[in-house]
C-alpha positions in Angstrom: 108.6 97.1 111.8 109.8 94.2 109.5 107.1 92.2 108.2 104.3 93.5 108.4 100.1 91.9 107.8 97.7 94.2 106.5 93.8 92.9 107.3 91.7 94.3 105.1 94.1 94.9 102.6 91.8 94.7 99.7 89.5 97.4 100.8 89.5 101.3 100.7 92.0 102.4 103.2 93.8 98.7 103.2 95.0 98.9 99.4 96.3 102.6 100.3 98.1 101.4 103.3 99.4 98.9 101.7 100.9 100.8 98.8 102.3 103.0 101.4 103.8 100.3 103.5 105.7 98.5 100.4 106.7 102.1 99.1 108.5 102.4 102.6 110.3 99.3 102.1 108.7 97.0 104.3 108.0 93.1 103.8 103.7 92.9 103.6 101.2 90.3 103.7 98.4 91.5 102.7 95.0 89.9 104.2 92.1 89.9 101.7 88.7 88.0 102.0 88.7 84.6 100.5 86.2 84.2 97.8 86.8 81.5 95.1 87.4 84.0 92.2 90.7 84.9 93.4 89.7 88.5 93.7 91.9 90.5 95.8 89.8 93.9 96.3 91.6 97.0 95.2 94.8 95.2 94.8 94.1 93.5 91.6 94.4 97.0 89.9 97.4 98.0 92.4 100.9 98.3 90.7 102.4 96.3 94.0 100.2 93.3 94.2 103.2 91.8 92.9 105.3 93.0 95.7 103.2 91.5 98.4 102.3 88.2 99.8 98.5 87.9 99.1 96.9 85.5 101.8 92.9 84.7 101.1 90.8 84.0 104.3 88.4 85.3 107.0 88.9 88.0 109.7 86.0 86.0 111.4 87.9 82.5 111.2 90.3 82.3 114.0 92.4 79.6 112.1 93.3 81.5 109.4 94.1 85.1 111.1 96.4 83.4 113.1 98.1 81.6 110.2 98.2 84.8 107.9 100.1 86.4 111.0 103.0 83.8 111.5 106.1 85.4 111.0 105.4 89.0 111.4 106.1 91.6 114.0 103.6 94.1 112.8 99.7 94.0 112.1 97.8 96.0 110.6 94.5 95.4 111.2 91.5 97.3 109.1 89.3 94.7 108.1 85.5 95.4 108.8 82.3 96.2 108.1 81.8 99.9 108.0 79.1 100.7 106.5 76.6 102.0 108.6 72.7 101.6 106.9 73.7 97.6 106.8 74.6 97.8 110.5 70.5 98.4 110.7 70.0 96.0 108.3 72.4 92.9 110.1 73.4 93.9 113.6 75.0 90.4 114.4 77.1 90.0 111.0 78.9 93.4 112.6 79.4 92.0 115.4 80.6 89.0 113.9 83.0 90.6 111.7 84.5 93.8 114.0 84.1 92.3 117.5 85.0 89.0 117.1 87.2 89.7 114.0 89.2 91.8 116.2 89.3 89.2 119.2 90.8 86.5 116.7 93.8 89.4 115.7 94.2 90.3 118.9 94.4 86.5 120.6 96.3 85.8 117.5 98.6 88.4 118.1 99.1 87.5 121.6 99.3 83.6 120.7 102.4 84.6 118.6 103.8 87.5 120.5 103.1 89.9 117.7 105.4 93.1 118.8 102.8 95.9 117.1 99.4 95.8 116.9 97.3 98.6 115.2 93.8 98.6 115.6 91.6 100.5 113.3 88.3 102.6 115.2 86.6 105.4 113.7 85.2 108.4 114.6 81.5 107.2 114.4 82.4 105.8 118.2 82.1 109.8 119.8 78.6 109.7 118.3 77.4 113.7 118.1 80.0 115.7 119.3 79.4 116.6 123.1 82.3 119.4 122.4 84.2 120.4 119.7 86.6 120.1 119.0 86.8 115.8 119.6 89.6 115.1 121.3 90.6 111.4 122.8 88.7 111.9 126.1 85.7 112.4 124.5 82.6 109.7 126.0 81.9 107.3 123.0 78.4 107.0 122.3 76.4 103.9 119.9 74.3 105.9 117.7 74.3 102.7 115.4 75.1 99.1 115.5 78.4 99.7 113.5 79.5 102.2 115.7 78.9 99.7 119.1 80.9 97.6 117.7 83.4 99.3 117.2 83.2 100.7 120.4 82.9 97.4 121.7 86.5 96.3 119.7 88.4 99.3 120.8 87.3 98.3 124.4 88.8 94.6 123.9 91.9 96.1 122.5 92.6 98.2 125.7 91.9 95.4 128.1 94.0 93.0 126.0 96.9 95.7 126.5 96.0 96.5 130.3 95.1 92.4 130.8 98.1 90.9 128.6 100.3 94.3 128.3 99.7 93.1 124.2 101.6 96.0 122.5 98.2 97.9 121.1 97.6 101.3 119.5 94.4 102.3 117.9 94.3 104.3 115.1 91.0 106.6 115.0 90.3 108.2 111.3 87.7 110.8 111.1 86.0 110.9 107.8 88.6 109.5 105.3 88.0 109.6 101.2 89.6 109.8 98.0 90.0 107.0 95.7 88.6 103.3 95.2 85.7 104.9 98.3 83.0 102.8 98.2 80.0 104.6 96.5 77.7 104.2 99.5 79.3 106.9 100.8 78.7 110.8 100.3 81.4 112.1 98.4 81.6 109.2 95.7 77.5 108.9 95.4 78.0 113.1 94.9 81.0 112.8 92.0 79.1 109.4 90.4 75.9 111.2 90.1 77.2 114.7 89.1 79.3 112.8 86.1 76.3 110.6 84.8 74.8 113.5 83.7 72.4 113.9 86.7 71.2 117.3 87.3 69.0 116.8 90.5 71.0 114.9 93.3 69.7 112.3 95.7 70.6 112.8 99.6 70.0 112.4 102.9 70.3 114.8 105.3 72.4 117.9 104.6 73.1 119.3 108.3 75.4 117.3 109.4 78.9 118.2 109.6 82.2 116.0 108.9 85.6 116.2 109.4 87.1 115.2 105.8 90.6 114.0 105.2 92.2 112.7 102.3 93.3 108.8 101.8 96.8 109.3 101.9 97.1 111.6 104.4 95.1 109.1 106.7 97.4 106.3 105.9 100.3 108.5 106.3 99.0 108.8 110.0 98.6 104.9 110.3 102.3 104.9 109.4 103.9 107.7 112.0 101.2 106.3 115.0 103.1 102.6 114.1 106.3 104.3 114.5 106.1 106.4 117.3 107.8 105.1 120.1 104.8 105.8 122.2 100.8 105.7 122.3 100.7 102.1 123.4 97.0 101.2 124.8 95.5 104.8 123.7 93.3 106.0 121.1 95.1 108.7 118.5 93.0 111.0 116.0 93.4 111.4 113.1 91.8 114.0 111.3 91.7 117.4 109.8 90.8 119.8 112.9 88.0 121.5 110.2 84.4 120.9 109.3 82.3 121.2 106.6 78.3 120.3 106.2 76.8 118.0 103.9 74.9 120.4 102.3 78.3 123.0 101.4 80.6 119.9 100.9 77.8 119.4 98.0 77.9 122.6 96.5 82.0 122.7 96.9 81.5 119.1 94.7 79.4 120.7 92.1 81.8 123.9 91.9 85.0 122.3 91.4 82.9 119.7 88.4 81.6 122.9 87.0 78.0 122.2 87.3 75.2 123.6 89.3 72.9 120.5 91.3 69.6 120.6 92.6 69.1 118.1 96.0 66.5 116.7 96.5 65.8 114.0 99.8 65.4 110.9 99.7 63.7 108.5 102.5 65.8 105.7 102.6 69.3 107.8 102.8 68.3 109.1 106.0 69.6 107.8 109.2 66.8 107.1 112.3 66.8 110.6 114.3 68.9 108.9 117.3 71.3 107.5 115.3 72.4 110.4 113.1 75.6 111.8 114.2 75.2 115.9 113.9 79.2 116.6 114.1 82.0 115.3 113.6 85.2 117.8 114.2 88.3 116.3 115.0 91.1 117.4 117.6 94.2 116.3 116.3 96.5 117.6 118.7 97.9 114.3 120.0 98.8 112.8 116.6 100.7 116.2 115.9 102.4 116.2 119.7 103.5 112.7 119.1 104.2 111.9 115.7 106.0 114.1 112.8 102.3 113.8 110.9 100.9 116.7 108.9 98.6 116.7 106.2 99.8 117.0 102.3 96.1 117.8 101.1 93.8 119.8 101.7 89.7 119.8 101.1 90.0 121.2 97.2 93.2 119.4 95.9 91.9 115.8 98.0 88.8 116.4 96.2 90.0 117.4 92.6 92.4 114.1 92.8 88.8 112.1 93.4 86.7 113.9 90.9 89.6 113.1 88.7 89.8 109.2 89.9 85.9 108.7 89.4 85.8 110.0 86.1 88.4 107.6 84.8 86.5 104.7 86.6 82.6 105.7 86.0 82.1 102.0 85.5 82.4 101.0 89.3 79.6 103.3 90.2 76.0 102.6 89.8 74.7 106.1 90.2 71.5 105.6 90.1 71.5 102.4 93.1 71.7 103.5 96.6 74.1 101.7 97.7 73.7 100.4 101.3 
């Protein structure tokens, strides 16, 4: 890897990847969604937005993914919609954005004859686990229109690799967090409430389990997936091989803040009863077999460093707005 375009780069996991990739040396171009403010995401506060080539446009626009990648070798690509309670709310932009956002990278990509190609799934695609732990074999199940799609991009990545031998690898995070998380999901609406001053704590359901890992570990396994020399067409993990519920992830929140919460549910934070994935528990064998990978946090320090991050930046969180 050279040159290198980041989709997505002004989101969660796309400003951390990008940080990474500069920090590594590498040349980046760094894709963010036009808007006509100029705003660039997470990377207007990032100390190497002036390090990167900043290219404004749309992962659903064909033209200008395949403008943004001229010149590279290497692609990145994370841009999406992710969250899931919108997927109910607007099924089509999903699949507007992640199916055919992914077809423009990956016809792009072939138009150009990209050398690397890294596709970003997620482990909402397994649905409820069927075993434990969730290795790469296991069936993928939609449990919600953000997870189809997804499903549905993975799928065109592999037959654009078995159909066009495009050099594909996709990168499957379980449940990532740390800083600049959107507050929609758990552990930033947990931290944003807990430091307004909120004593009783509005959730969903508390049952499920999730297999947590911390930002920069999961971008650290972006990085060793791109440079393995194998894991071309596959999926590859990457998670923590542990669980934790809801409901004790919570109470592990409120204990490291120093505080004690009451929960109490709330209606509209709770998935449909088919579409709520019970367990998440990764297997991450493969990524460990084939890359040099290992994780530099675990669930307390990744934690600590996001308490920390939220309370220095309170203002980006409406507590009291769920957030879909």
């Amino acid at each position: 890897m050279k040159n290198i375009l980041v989709t997505g780069a002004g989101g969660f996991i796309g400003s951390h990847l990008t940080e990474l990739l500069v920090e590594k040396g590498f040349n980046v171009k760094a894709f963010v969604h036009y808007n006509s403010w100029n705003k660039w995401g997470w990377l207007d506060t990032s100390t190497v937005k002036n390090k990167v080539e900043i290219i404004t446009g749309d992962i659903r626009d064909y033209d200008s993914v395949v403008e943004a990648m001229k010149g590279c070798d290497t692609v990145f690509h994370l841009a999406a919609l992710i969250g899931i309670p919108y997927s109910y709310v607007s099924p089509q932009a999903y699949i507007k954005t992640n199916i055919d956002g992914t077809y423009n990278v990956l016809q792009s990509a072939r138009q150009l004859g990209i050398e690397k190609i890294m596709v970003t799934s997620t482990s909402e695609t397994y649905g409820t686990a069927q075993y434990v732990p969730i290795d790469e074999k296991h069936p993928m199940v939609g449990q919600s229109p953000y997870s189809a799609t997804k499903i549905a991009a993975d799928q065109l990545s592999i037959s654009y690799y078995n159909s066009f031998n495009l050099p594909v690898k996709i990168v499957r995070p379980f449940n990532t967090y740390g800083p600049r998380q959107s507050a929609r999901a758990i552990i930033p609406t947990v931290i944003s409430q807990i430091l307004n001053g909120k004593t009783t704590i509005k959730l969903g359901n508390l049952n499920p389990t999730r297999d947590l890992t911390f930002v920069k570990d999961t971008v650290n396994g972006f990085y060793q997936i791109a440079e393995s020399e194998g894991l071309f067409g596959e999926i590859t993990n990457i998670g923590m091989s542990e669980e934790i519920t809801i409901g004790n992830l919570v109470k592990l929140i409120a204990e490291l803040i120093g505080t004690k919460v009451e929960i109490l549910s709330d209606e509209q934070r709770i998935r449909p009863d088919k579409s709520e994935v019970e367990r998440l528990f990764c297997n991450n064998t493969k990524i460990k077999a084939n890359t040099s990978w290992t994780p530099n946090y675990n669930l307390k320090s990744g934690l600590t460093e996001t308490i920390d991050w939220i309370g220095n930046n309170l203002s980006y969180f409406k507590s009291e707005i769920y957030n879909v």
